[in-house]
C-alpha positions, -999 to 999 in steps of 0.1 A, spaced: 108 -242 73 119 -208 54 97 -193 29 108 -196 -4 138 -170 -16 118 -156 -50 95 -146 -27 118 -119 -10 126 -112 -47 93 -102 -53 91 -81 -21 125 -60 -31 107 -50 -63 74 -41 -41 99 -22 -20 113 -2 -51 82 5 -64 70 14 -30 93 38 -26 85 60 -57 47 63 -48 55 79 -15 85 93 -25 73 129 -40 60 140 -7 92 154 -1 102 164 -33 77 182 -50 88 219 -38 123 215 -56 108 192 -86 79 219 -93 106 246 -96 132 230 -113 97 223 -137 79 256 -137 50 245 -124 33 253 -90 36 229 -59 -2 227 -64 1 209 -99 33 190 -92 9 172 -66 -9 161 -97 20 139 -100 6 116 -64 -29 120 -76 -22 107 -110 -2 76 -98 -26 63 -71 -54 67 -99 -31 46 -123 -31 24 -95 -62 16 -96 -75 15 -126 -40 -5 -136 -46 -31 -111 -75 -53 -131 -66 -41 -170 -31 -52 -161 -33 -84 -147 -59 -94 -172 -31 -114 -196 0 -114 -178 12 -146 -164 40 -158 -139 77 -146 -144 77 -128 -177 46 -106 -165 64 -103 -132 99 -89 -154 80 -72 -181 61 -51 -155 92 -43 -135 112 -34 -169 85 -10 -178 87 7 -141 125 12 -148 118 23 -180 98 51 -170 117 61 -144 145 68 -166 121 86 -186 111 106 -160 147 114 -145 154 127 -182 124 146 -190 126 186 -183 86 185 -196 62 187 -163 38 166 -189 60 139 -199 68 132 -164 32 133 -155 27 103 -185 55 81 -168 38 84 -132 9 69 -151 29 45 -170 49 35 -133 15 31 -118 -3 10 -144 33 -15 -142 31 -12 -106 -6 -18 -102 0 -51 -122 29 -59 -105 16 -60 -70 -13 -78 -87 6 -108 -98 31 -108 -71 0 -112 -47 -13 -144 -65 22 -157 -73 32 -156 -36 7 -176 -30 10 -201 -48 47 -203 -39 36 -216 -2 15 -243 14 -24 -230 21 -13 -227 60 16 -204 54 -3 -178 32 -7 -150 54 29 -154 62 40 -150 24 18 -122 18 33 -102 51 68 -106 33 56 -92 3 37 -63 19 69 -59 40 84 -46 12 57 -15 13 63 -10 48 96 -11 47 94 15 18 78 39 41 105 33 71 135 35 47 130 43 12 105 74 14 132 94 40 161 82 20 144 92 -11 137 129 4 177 131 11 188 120 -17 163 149 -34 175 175 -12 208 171 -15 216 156 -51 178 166 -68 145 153 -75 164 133 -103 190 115 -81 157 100 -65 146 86 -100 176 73 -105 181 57 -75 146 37 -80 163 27 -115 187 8 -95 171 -6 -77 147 -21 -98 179 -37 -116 186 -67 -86 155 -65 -81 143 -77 -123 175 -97 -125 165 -115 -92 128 -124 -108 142 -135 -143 169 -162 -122 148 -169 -91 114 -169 -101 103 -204 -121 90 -199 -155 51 -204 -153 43 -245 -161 12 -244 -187 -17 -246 -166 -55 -262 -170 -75 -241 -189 -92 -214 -160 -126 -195 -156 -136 -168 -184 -127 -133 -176 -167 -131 -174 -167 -150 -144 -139 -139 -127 -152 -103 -131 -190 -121 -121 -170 -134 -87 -172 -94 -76 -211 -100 -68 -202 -129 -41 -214 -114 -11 -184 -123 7 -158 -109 -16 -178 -78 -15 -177 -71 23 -140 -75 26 -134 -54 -3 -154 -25 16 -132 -30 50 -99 -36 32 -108 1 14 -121 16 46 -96 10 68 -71 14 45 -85 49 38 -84 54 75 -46 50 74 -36 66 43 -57 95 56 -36 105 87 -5 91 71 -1 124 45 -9 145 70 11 137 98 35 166 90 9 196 105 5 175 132 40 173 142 50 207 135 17 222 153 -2 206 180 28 187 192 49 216 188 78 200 171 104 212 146 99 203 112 132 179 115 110 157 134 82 148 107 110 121 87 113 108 127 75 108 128 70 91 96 94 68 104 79 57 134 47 49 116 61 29 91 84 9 117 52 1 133 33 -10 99 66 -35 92 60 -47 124 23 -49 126 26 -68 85 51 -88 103 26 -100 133 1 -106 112 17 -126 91 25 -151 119 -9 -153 131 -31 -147 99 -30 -183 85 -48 -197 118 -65 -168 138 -74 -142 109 -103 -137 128 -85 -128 162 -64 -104 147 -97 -85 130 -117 -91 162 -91 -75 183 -71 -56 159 -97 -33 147 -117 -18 180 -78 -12 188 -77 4 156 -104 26 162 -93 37 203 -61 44 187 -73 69 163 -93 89 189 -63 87 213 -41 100 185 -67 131 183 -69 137 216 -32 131 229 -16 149 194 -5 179 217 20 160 239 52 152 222 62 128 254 33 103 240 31 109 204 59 86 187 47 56 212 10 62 194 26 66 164 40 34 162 11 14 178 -13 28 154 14 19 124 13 -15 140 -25 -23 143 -36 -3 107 -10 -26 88 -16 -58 114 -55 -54 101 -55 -41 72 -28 -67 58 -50 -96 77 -84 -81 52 -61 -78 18 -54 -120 27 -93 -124 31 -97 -108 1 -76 -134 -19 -93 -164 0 -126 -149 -9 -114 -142 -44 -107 -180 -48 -125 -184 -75 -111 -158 -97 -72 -167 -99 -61 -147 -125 -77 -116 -110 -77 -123 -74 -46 -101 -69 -62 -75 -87 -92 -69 -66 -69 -68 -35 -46 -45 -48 -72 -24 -59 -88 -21 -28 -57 -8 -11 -56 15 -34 -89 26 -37 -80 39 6 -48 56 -6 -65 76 -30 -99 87 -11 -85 89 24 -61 117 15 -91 132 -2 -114 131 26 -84 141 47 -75 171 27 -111 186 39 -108 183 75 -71 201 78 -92 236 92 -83 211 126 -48 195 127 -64 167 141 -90 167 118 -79 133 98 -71 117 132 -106 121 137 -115 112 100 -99 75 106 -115 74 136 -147 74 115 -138 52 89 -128 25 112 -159 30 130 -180 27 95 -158 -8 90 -167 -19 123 -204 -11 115 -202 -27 82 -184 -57 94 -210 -62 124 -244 -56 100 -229 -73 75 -215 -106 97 -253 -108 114 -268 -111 80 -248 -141 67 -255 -156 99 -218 -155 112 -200 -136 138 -193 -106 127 -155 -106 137 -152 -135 110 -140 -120 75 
């Protein structure tokens, strides 16, 4: 039986959005020029959406509800791209990344809880790997295209081109999605916020954001890689990043499929895989013959586990529906922002954040084993 269609609605809008927060890695050179700012605080721009991100995720999806929360967030996203696409002023662009984030943080929030509810309880994992397909499938085709576009039309034409897309992407929501039906009244905002203290909630929330951290981590830095141990041209860091995010559409995709009845399996396997992989990444960076293979694997298994701990977090976060989505978004995004921190300060070694993922994923695997003896489960269950 297909999955419903509003919910590949949903995940064109998380791919539009996904798009835009990766999207400046390629284009902050020619943006900070055309600006007059220096490459250093054009990268404010990243910082300053993946910390709207997170703060964004709970404030936003506090009081919005089904499709007109879904449309108003996406309408505010265009909006401030257009904004942005206008703007000559390096500070109002910097205020409509922050406006984009907070809409896309509450987007991604909702979407999660609303795709969920679209499906049977056996076919959750399977909706949620279409809607995080969407991010994946930014990264494969999106991010590259968007860093073409910018070199060859501007930073602008890439603005623009996220504008449009958001278009199909708000008029699919408004005609596919069903209005929200008036529904019993819910737990306080008190207690949803009191849910955080549930053991069980709080130990996925720390794997989702370590591992994810892990992957973020070597994923901004996979350019010095390319272009020094492995010896490669810098034509082959879109091929590179490509690779990676072929493997995370695929790994989403896998998990999908298995999620709703071995969730377990897929951590219990998936991460010690995750962590070899990491080390063999390190260690095997300096031979171009093996490098896109690893690449794509270790796309695969970071997206395959870390997609299988974002749907624990929502089965965990039962008991808080209207923020549910919101914990689980901000736990991926709690990894995007500190993992390209932590990373930054190991780049004296081009393998450095290899090596840095390497020890996150071993921390989540210590975490997940302590933490699993304690309640008195295995600790491969999540």
């Amino acid at each position: 039986m297909p999955l419903p269609l509003p919910l590949y609605l949903l995940a064109l809008a998380v791919f539009a959005m996904g798009t835009s927060e990766f999207m400046l890695a390629g284009l902050l050179p020619d943006l900070a020029r055309d600006l007059g700012v220096s490459v250093g605080a054009a990268g404010a721009l990243t910082s300053a959406f993946a910390v709207g991100m997170v703060i964004g995720a709970p404030l936003m999806a506090v009081r919005a509800r089904g499709r007109s929360g879904l449309l108003g967030f996406v309408l505010v996203f265009l909006a401030a791209h257009v904004a942005g696409a206008l703007t000559s002023s390096f500070v109002v662009l910097l205020a409509s990344r922050v406006v984009a984030a907070l809409a896309n943080a509450g987007f991604l929030a909702l979407a999660l809880t609303t795709a969920i509810a679209m499906v049977p309880a056996d076919r959750t994992a399977r909706a949620l790997a279409v809607l995080l397909g969407g991010t994946t499938v930014a990264t494969v085709v999106g991010v590259p295209g968007g860093a073409l576009l910018g070199a060859h039309a501007g930073w602008r034409a890439a603005f623009w081109a996220v504008v449009v897309l958001c278009v199909p992407a708000a008029l699919g929501i408004l005609r596919g999605v069903p209005a929200a039906e008036p529904s019993p009244e819910g737990p306080s905002l008190r207690a949803e916020f009191g849910v955080l203290r549930e053991p069980g909630l709080a130990r996925v929330l720390v794997l989702a954001a370590l591992v994810n951290a892990a992957t973020f981590g070597s994923f901004t830095f996979l350019a010095p890689v390319v272009t020094g141990p492995a010896g490669l041209t810098s034509s082959w860091v879109s091929a590179a990043l490509m690779l990676f995010g072929a493997g995370s559409f695929a790994g989403v995709t896998a998990a999908g499929w298995l999620g709703d009845r071995h969730a377990g399996r897929v951590l219990a396997v998936g991460g010690p895989l995750l962590l070899v992989g990491w080390v063999a990444l390190a260690a095997l960076a300096d031979r171009p013959a093996v490098l896109p293979a690893l690449l794509f694997v270790q796309g695969a298994l970071s997206f395959a586990v870390g997609g299988t701990l974002i749907a624990r977090i929502l089965y965990e976060a039962a008991g808080a529906p209207a923020l549910a989505g919101a914990y689980a978004t901000a736990a991926l995004n709690v990894g995007a922002v500190v993992g390209p921190l932590l990373a930054a300060t190991v780049l004296g070694r081009p393998t450095g954040p290899f090596l840095l993922s390497a020890g996150l994923v071993a921390a989540a695997l210590a975490f997940a084993a302590v933490s699993g003896s304690r309640r008195g489960g295995p600790a491969s269950r999540c």
